[in-house]
C-alpha positions as CSV (number, residue, x, y, z in Angstrom):
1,X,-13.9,-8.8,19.1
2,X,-13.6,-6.9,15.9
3,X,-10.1,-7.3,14.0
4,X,-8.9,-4.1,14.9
5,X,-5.1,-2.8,15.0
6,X,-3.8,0.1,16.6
7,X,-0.3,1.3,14.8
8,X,2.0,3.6,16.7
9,X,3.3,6.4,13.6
10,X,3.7,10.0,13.6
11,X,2.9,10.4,9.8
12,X,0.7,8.2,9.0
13,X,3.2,5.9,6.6
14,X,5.7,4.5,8.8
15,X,5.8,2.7,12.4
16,X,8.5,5.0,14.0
17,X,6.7,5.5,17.6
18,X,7.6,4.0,21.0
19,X,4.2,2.8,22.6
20,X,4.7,4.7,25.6
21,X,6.0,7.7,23.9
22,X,2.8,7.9,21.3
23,X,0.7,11.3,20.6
24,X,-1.4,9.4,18.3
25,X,-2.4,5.9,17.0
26,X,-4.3,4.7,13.6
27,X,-6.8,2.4,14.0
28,X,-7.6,-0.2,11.1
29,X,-10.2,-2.9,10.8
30,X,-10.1,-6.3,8.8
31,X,-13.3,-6.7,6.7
32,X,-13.8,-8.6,3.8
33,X,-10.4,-9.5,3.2
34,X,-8.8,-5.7,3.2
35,X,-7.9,-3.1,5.9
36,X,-9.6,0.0,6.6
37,X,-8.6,2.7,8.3
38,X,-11.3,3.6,10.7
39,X,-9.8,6.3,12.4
40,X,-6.7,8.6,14.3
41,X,-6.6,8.0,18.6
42,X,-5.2,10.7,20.3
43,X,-2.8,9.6,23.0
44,X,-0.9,11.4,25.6
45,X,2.5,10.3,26.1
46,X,3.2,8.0,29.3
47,X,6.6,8.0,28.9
48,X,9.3,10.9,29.2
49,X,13.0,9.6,28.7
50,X,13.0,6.5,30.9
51,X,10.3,7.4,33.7
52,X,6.9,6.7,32.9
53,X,3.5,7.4,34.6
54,X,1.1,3.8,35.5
55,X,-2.2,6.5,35.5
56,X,-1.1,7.1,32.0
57,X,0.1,4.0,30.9
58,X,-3.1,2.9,32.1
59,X,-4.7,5.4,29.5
60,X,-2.6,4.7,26.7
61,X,-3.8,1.2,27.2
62,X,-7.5,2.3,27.1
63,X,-6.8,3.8,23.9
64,X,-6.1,0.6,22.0
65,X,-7.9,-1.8,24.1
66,X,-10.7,-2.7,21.4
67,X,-8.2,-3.9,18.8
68,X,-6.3,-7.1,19.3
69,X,-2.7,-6.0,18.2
70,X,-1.0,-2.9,18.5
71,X,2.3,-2.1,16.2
72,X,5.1,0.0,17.7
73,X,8.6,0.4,16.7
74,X,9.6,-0.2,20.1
75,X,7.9,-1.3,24.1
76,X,9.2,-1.5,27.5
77,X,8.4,-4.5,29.9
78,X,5.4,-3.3,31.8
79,X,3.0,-1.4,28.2
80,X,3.6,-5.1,27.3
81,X,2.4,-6.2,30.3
82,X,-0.8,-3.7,30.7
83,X,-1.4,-4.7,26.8
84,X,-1.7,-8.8,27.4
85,X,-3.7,-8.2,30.5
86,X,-6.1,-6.4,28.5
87,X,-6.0,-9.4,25.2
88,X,-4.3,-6.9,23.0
89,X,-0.9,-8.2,21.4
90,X,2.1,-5.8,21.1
91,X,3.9,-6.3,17.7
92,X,7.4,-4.5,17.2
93,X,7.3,-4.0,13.4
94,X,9.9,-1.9,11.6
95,X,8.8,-0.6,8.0
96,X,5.6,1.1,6.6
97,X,2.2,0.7,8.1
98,X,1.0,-0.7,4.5
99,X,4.2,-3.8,5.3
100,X,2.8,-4.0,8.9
101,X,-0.6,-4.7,8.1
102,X,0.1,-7.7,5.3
103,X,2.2,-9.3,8.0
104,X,-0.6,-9.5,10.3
105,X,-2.8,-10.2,7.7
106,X,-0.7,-13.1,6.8
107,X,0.9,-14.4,10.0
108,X,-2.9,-13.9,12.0
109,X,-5.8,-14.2,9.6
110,X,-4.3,-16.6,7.0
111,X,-4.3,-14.3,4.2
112,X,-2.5,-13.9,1.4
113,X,-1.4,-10.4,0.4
114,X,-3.9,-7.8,2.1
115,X,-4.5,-4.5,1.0
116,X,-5.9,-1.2,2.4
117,X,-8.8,-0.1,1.1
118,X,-8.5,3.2,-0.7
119,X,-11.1,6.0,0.8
């Protein structure tokens, strides 16, 4: 499995989305000791106030399922559920998406400081 991470954020800087409540996720990859960003998901939401949908849940799930983590600032019970079954780890992160990435760096692939490569 590649080392992919999905991060929940609505501008692209900071992890300020609930997983079920997500329009959009960015999708990094780990190579050669930096982070990439690869790419933007589109996501409809499977949550509206505290209802949510298993169909979309379900799709949510589908969206991040190649990467192994997934950074939100917050999850219910059963997305962390659906996430595990699929080997993708929910992290609950609070800061930048630049923060997020050197803790997983760090506390997953041994690394010292990471960085993200610059496009």
């Amino acid at each position: 499995m590649k080392k992919m991470i999905a991060v929940a954020s609505s501008d692209g800087k900071r992890i300020d989305e609930h997983f079920g409540r997500a329009r959009r996720f960015s999708i990094y990859q780990f190579r050669e000791g930096e982070w990439s960003h690869l790419e933007d998901r589109e996501s409809l939401p499977a949550c509206s106030g505290r209802a949510h949908s298993d169909d979309l849940l379900d799709r949510v799930v589908d969206v991040v399922a190649d990467c192994r983590w997934v950074v939100v600032s917050q999850i219910g019970p059963t997305a962390i559920d659906a996430l595990i079954a699929r080997r993708v780890l929910p992290l609950v992160i609070e800061g930048t998406i630049d923060e997020a990435l050197s803790i997983v760096g760090r506390r997953y692939l041994g690394t010292g400081d990471t960085s993200i490569a610059k496009d």
